[in-house]
N, C-alpha and C positions, 0 to 999 in steps of 0.2 A: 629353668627359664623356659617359659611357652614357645613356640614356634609361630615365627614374625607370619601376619595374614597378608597375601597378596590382593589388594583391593583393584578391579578392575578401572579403569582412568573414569569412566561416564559414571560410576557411582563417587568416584571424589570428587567427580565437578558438580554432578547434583547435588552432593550434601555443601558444599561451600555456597555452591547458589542457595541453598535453603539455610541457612545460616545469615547469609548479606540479604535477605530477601527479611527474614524476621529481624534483623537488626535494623531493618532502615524502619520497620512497624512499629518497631517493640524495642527503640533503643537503650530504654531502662533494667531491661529483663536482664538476670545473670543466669535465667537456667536453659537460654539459650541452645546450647552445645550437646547439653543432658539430652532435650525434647530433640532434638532433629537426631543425635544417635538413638536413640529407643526407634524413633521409626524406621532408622537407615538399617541397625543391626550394628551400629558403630560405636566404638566404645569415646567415649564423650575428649579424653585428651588426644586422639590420635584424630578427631576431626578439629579436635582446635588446631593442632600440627598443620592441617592440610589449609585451613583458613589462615594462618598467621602467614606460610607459606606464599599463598597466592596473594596476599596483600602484598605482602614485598615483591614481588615480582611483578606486581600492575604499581607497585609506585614507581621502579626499578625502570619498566619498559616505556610508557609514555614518554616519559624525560627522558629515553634514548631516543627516540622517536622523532619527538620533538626540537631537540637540539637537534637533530643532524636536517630537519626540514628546515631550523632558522637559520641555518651554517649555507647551505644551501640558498634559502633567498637572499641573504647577506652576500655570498658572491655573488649572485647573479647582479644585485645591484652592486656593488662594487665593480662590476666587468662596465655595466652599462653607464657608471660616474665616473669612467678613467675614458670612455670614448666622445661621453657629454664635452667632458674635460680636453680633449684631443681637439675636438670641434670647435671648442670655444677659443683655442689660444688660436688656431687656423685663422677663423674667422678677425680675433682680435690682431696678428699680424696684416691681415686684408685692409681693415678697416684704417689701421694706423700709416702703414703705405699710401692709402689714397688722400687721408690728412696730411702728411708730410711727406712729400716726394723724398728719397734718399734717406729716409732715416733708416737709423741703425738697427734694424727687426730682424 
């Protein structure tokens, strides 16, 4: 068995960018992965590894991302429709006193 190649991180990310950069051109092409290892010096399934990879993990992160920013403005309105709400009964105790003297509010 060969001995596994340590690829330094800015040549993975360049070949993934050069990969999702010909596929948004060239979405029909299957020889893809072939053409961008020959230039990289990368052998064509260990760059499809690094590309299936970072797909998943840019599907993965966004939708972390984004759920915790919607979580987020869902409380803060939520904070600000429980004080709306606090205001409004206030006000509607106020309003119903000065309609009926002694009622029961």
């Amino acid at each position: 068995m060969p001995a596994r190649r340590k690829y330094p991180p800015d040549l993975i990310e360049r070949g993934v960018q050069m990969v999702l950069e010909r596929r948004r051109n060239g979405p029909g092409r299957s020889s893809i992965m072939r053409e961008v290892g020959e230039i990289l010096g990368i052998h064509p399934e260990v760059l499809r590894h690094w590309v299936n990879k970072a797909e998943t993990e840019a599907d993965r992160q966004p939708t972390t991302i984004l759920n915790d920013d919607r979580i987020r403005r869902l409380e803060e309105e939520n904070a600000n429709l429980r004080r709306i709400n606090g205001i409004l009964k206030a006000a509607a105790v106020l309003f119903a006193s000065e309609i009926e003297p002694g009622a029961p509010f």
